[in-house]
MIDOSE-1310 file (N, C-alpha, C; in nm, 2 decimals, decimal comma, always signed):
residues 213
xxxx	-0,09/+2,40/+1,26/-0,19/+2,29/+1,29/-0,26/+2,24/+1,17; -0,31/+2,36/+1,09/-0,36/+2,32/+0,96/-0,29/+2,25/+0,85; -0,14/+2,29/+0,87/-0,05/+2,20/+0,80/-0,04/+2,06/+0,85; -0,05/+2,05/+0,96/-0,05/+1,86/+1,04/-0,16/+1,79/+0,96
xxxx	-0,29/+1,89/+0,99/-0,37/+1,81/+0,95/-0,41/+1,79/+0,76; -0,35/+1,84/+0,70/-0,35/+1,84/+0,55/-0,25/+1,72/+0,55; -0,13/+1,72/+0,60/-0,02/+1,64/+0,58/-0,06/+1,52/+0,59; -0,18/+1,49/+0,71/-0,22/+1,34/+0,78/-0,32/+1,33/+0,66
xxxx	-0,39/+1,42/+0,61/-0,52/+1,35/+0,52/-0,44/+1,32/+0,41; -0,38/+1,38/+0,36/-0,31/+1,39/+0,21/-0,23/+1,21/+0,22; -0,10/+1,23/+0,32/-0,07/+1,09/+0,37/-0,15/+0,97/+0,32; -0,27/+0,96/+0,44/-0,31/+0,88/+0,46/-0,43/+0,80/+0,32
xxxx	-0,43/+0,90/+0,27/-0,52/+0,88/+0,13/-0,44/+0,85/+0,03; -0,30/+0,89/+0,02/-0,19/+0,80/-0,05/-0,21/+0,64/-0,05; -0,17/+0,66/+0,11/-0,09/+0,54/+0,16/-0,21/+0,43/+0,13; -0,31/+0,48/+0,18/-0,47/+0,36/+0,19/-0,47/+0,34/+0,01
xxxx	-0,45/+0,43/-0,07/-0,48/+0,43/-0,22/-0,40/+0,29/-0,23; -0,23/+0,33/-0,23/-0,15/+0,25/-0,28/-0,16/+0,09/-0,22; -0,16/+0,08/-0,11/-0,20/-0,05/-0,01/-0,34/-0,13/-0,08; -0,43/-0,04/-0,09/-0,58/-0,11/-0,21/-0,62/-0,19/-0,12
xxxx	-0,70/-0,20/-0,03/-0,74/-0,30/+0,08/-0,86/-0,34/-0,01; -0,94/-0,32/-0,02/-1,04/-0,32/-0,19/-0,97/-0,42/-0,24; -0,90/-0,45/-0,30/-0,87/-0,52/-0,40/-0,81/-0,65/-0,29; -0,74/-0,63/-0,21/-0,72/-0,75/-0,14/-0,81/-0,82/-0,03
xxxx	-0,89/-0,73/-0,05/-1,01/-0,79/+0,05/-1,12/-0,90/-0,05; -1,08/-0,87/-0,21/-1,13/-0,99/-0,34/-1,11/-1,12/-0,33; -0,95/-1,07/-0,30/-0,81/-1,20/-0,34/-0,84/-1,28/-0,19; -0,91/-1,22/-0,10/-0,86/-1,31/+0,04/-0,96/-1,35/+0,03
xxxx	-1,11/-1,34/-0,01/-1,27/-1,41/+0,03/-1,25/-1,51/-0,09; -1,14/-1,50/-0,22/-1,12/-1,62/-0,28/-1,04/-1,71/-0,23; -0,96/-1,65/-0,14/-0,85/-1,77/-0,10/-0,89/-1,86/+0,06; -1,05/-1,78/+0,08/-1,07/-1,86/+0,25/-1,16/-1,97/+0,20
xxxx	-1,21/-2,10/+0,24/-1,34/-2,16/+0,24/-1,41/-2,08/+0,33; -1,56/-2,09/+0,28/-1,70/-2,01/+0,36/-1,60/-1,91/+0,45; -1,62/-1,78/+0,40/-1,55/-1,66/+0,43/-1,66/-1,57/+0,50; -1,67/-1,59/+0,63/-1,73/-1,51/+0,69/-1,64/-1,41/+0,83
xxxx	-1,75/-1,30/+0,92/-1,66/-1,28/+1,00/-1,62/-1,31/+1,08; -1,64/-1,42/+1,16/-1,57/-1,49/+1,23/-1,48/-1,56/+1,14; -1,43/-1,64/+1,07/-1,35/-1,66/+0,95/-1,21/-1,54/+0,93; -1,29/-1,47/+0,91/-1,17/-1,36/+0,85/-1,10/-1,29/+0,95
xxxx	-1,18/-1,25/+1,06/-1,13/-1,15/+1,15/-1,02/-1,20/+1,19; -0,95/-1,29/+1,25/-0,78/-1,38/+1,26/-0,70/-1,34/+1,16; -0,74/-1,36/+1,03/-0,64/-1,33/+0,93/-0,64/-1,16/+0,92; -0,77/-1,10/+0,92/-0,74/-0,95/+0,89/-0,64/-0,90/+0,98
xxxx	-0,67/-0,98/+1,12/-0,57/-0,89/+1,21/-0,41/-0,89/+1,26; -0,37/-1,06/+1,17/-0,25/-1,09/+1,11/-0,21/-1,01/+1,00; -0,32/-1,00/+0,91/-0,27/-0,91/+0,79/-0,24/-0,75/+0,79; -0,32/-0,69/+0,91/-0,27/-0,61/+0,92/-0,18/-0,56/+0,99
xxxx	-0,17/-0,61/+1,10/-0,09/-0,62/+1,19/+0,09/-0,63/+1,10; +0,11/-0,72/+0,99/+0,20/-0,76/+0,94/+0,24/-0,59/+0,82; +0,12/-0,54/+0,82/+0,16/-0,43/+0,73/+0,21/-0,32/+0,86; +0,15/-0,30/+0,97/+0,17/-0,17/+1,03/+0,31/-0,19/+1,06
xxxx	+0,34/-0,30/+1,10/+0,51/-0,35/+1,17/+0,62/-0,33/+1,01; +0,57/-0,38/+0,92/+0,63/-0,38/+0,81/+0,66/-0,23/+0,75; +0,54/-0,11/+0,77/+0,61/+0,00/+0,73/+0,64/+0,08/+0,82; +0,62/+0,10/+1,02/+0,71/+0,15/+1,07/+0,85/+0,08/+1,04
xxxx	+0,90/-0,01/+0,98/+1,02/-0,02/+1,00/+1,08/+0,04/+0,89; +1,01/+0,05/+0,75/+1,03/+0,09/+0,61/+1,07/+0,26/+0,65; +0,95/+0,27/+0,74/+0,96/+0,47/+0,79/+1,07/+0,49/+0,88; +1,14/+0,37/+0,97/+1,22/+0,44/+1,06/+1,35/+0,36/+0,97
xxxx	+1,38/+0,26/+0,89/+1,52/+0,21/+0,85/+1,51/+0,22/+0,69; +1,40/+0,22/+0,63/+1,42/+0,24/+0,49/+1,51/+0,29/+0,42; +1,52/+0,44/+0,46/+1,62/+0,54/+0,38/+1,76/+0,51/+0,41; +1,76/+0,47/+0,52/+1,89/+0,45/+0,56/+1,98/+0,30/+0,51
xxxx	+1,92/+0,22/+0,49/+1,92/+0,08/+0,43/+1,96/+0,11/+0,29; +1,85/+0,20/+0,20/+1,93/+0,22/+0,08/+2,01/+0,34/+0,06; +2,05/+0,41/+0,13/+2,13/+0,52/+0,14/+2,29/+0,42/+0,17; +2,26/+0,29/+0,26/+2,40/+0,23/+0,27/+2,42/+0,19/+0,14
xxxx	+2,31/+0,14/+0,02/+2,38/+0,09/-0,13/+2,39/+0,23/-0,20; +2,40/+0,31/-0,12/+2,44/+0,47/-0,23/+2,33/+0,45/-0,33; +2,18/+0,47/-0,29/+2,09/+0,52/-0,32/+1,99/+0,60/-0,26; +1,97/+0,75/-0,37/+1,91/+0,80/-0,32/+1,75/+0,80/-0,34
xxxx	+1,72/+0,93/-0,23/+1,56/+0,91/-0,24/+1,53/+0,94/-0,36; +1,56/+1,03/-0,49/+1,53/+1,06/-0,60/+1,54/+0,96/-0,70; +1,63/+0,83/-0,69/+1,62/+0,71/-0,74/+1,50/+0,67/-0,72; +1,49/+0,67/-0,60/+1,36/+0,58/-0,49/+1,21/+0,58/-0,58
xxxx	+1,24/+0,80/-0,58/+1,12/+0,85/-0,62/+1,09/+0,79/-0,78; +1,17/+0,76/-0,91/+1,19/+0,71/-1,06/+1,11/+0,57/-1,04; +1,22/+0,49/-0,94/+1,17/+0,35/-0,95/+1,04/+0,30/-0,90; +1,04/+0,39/-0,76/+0,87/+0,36/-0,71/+0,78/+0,40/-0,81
xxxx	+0,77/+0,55/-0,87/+0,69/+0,57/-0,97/+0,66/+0,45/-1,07; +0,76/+0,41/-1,14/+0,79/+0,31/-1,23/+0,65/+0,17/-1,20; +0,70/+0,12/-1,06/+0,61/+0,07/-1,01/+0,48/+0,07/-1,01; +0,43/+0,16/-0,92/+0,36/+0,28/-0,91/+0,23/+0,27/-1,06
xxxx	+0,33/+0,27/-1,14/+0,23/+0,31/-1,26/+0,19/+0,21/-1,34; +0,33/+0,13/-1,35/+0,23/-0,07/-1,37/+0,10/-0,11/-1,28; +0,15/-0,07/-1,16/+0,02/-0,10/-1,07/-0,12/+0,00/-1,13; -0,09/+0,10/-1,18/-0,20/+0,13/-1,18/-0,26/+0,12/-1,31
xxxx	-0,18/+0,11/-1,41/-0,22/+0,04/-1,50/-0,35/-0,07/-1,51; -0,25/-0,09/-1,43/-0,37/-0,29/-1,42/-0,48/-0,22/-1,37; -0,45/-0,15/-1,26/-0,59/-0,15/-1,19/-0,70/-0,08/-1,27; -0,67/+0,03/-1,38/-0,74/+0,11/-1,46/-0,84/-0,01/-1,56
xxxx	-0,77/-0,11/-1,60/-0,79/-0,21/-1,67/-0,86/-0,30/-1,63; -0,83/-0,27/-1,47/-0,96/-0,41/-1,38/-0,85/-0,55/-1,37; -0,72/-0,54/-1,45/-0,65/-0,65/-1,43/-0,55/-0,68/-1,26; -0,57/-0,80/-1,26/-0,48/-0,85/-1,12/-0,30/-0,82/-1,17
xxxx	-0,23/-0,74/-1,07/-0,11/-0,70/-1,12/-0,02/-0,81/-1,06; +0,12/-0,82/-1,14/+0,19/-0,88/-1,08/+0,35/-0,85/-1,00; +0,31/-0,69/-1,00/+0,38/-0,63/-0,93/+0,34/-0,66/-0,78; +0,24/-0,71/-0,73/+0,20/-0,66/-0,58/+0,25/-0,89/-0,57
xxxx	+0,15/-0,95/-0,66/+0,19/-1,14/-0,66/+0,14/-1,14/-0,81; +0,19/-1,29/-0,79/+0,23/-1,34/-0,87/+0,11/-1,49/-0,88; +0,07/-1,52/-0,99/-0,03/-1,65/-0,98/+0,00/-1,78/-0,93; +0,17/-1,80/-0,91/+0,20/-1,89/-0,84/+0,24/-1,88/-0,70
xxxx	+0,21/-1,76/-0,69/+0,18/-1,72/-0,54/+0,11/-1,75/-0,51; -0,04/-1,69/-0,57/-0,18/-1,73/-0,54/-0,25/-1,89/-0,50; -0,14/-1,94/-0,62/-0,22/-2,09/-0,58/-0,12/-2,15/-0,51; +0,01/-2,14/-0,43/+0,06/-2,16/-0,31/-0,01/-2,09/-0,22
xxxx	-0,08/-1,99/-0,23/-0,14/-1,96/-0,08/-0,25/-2,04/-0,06; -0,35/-2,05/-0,18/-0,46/-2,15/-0,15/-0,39/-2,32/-0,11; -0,28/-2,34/-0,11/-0,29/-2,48/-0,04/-0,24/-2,46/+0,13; -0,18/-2,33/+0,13/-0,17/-2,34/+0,33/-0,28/-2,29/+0,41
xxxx	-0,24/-2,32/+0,50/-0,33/-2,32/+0,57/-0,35/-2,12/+0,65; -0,25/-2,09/+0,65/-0,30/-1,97/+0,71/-0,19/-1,83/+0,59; -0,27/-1,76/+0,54/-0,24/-1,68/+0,45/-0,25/-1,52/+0,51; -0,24/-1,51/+0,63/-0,26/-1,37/+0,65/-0,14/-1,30/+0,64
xxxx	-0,04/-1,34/+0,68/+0,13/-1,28/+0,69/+0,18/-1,28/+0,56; +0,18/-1,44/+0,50/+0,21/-1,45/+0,34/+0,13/-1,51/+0,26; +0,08/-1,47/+0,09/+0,12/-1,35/+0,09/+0,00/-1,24/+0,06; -0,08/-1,25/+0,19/-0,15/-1,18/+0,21/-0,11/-1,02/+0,29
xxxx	-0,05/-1,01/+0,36/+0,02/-0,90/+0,45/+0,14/-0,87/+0,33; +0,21/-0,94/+0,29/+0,34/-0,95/+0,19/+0,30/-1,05/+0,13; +0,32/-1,03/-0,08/+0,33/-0,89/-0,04/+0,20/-0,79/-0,13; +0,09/-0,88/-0,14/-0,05/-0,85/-0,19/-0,03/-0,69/-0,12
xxxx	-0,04/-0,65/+0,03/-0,10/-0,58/+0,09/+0,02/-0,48/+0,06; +0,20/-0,49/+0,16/+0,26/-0,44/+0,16/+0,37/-0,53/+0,03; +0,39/-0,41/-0,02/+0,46/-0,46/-0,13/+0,55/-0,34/-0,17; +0,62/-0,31/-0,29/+0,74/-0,23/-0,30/+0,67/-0,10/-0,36
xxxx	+0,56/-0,08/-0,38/+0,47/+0,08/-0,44/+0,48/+0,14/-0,28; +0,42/+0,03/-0,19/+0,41/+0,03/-0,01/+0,56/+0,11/+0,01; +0,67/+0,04/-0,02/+0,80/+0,11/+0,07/+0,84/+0,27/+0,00; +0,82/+0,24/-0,13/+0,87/+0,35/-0,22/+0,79/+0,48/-0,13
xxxx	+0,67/+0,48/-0,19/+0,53/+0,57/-0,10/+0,58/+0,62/+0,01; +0,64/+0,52/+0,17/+0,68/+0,53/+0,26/+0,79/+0,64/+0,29; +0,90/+0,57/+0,20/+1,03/+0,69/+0,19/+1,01/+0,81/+0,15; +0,91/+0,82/+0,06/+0,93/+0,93/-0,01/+0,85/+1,03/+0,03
xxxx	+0,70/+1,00/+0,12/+0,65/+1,08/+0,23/+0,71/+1,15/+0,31; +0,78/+1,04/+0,36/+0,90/+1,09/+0,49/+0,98/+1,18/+0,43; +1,05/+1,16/+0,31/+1,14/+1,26/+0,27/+1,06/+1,43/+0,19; +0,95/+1,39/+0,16/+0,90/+1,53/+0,17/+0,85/+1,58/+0,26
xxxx	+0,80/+1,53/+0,35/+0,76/+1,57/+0,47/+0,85/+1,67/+0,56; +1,01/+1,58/+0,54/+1,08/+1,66/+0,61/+1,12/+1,81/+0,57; +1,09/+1,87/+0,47/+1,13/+1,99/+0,40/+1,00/+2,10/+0,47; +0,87/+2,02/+0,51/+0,81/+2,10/+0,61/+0,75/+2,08/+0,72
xxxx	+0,79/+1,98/+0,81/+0,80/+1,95/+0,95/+0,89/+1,92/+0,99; +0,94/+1,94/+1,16/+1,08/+1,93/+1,23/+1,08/+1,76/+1,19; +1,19/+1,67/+1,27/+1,20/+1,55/+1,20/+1,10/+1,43/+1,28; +1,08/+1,56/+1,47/+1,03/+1,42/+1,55/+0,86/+1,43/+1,54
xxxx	+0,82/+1,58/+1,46/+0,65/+1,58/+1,44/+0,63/+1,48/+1,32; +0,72/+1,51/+1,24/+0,74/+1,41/+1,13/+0,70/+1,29/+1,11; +0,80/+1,20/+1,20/+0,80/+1,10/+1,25/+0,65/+1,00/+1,29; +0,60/+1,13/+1,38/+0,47/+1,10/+1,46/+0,35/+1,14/+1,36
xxxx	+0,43/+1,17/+1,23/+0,26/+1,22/+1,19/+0,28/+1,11/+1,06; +0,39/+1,05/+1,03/+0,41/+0,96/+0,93/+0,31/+0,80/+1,07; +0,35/+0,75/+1,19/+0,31/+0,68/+1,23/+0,22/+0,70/+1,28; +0,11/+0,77/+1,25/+0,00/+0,79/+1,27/-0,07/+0,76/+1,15
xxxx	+0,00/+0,82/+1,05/-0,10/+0,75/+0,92/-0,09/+0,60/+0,89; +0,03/+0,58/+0,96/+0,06/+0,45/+0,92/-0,02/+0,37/+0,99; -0,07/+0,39/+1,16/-0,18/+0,30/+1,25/-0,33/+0,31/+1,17; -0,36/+0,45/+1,15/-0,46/+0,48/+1,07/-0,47/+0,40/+0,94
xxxx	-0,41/+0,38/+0,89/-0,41/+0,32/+0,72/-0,45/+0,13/+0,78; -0,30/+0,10/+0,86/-0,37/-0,03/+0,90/-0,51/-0,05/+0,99; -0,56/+0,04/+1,05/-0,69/+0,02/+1,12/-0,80/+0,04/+0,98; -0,76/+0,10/+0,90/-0,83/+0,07/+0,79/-0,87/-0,04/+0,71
xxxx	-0,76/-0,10/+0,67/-0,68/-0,23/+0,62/-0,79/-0,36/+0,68; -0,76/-0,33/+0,81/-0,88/-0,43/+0,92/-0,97/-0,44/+0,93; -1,02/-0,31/+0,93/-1,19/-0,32/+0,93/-1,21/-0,36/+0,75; -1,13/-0,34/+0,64/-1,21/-0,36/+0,57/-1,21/-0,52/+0,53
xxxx	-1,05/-0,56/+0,52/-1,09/-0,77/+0,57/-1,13/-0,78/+0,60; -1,18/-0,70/+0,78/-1,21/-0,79/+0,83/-1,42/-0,82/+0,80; -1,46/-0,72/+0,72/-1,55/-0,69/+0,68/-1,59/-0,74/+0,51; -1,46/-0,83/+0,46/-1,45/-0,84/+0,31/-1,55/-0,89/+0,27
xxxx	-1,63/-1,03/+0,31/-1,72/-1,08/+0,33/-1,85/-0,98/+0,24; -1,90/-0,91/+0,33/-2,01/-0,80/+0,33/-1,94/-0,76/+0,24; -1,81/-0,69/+0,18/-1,80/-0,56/+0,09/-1,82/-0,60/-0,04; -1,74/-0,72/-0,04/-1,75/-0,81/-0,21/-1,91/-0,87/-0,21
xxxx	-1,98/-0,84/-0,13/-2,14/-0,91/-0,17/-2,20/-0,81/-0,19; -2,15/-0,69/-0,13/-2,25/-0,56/-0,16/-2,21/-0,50/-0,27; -2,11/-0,49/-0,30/-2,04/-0,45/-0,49/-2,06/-0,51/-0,61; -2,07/-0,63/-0,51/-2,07/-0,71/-0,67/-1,95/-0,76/-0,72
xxxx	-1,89/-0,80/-0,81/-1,77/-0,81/-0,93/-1,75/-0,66/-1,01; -1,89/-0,62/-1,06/-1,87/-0,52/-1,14/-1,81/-0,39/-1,05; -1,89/-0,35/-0,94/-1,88/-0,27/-0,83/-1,73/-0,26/-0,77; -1,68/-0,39/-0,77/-1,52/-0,37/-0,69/-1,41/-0,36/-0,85
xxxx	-1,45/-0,35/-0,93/-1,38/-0,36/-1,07/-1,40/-0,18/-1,09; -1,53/-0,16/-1,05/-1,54/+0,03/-1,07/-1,43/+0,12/-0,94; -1,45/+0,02/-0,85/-1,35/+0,09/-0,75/-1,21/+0,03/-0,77; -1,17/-0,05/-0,82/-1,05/-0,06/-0,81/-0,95/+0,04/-0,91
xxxx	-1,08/+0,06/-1,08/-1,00/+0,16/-1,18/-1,05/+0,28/-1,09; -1,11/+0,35/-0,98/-1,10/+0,50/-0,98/-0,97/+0,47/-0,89; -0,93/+0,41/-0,80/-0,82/+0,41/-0,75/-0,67/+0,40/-0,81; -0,67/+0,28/-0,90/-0,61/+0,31/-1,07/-0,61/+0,44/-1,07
xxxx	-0,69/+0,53/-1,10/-0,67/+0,69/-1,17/-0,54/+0,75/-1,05; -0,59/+0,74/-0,91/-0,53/+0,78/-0,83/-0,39/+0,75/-0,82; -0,40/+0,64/-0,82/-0,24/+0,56/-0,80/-0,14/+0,65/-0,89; -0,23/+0,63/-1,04/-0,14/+0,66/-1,17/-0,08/+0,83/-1,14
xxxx	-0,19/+0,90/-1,06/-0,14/+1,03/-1,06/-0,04/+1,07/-0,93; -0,05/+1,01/-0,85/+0,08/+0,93/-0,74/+0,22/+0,95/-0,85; +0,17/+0,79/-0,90/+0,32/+0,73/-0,99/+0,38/+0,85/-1,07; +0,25/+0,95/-1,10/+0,36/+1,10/-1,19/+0,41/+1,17/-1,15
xxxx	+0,36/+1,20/-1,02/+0,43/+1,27/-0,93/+0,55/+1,24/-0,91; +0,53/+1,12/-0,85/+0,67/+1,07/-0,81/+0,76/+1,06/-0,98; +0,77/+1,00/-1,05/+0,85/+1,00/-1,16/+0,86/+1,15/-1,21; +0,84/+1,25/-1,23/+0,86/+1,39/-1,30/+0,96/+1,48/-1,17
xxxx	+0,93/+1,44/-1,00/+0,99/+1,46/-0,94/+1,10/+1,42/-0,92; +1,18/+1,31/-0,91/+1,27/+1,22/-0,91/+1,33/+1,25/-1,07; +1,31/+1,26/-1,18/+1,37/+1,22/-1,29/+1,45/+1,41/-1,31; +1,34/+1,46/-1,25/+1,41/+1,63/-1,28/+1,51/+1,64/-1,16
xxxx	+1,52/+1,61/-1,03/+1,59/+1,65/-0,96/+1,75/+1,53/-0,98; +1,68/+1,41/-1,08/+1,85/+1,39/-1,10/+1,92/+1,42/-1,20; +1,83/+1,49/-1,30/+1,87/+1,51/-1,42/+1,90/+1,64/-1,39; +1,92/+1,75/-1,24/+1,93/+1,86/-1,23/+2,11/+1,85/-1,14
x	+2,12/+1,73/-1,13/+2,24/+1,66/-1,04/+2,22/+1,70/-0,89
């Protein structure tokens, strides 16, 4: 039981790290007119909603999707890293990454009308650090849980991480007025620190076990 519950904190403080609702909760009170919570609550719950659906499916068809292009998770583990560590890069730096969008994203989402799905949910929120993270939980996980507690403790962090995701959109409003610019620039590089030591993990793991064949 103590193992479940290490597995779900450990998880779920990943998963929340790499997703950065913090940092997308910035990009979205720039992208609403007068962003309050009645305002936002619609989109947060599109946006989240669009992550929870987006990574049970990454947890139940991911591996198997790229295991059909004859890749494995130890690839998964190199390239997500790879990612992984641009992203955190930026974040250490305070800079907007263009691994998660892109600025001609940005200013196509400011002319539609409803940005919670794209590319606010995708792929600001869930994006490819999002699937890499996903598989590679799952596949450590399985080395010490059967596959169906597994399962249920990966989609629990996964409901947990998006009920997180929600309250904090849906709350952006208040969070970016109580930080400040400078305040969400200090939270985004300590999470940077976190990401980056994620992204080592994953790359020193991945790069020894293929260089071990």
């Amino acid at each position: 039981m103590d193992q479940i519950i290490t597995l779900l904190l450990h998880d779920t403080i990943a998963l929340i790290t790499i997703l950065n609702p913090i940092a997308a909760a910035s990009i979205m009170v720039s992208m609403v007119d007068a962003p309050t919570s009645g305002t936002l609550s619609p989109i947060a719950k599109k946006a989240s909603l669009t992550v929870f659906i987006a990574s049970l499916t990454t947890l139940f068809c991911g591996e198997y999707i790229f295991a059909f292009f004859g890749i494995n998770v130890d690839s998964i583990k190199v390239i997500g890293g790879v990612i992984l560590l641009l992203i955190a890069i930026n974040m250490a730096y305070g800079h907007p990454t263009k691994a998660r969008h892109t600025p001609e994203e940005q200013q196509e989402a400011q002319a539609k009308e409803d940005i919670s799905i794209v590319p606010l949910g995708i792929p600001i929120l869930f994006g490819p650090g999002v699937i890499a993270t996903i598989i590679v939980l799952n596949h450590n996980n399985t080395m010490h849980l059967p596959l169906v507690i597994n399962y249920a403790l990966l989609s629990g962090v996964i409901l947990l991480s998006s009920l997180i995701v929600y309250l904090t959109l849906r709350n952006a409003a208040h969070i970016t007025k109580l930080f400040g610019v400078t305040g969400m620039k200090i939270l985004t590089r300590i999470m940077g620190l976190v990401v980056g030591a994620i992204a080592a993990q994953f790359l020193v793991s991945g790069i020894r076990k293929l260089w071990m064949g």
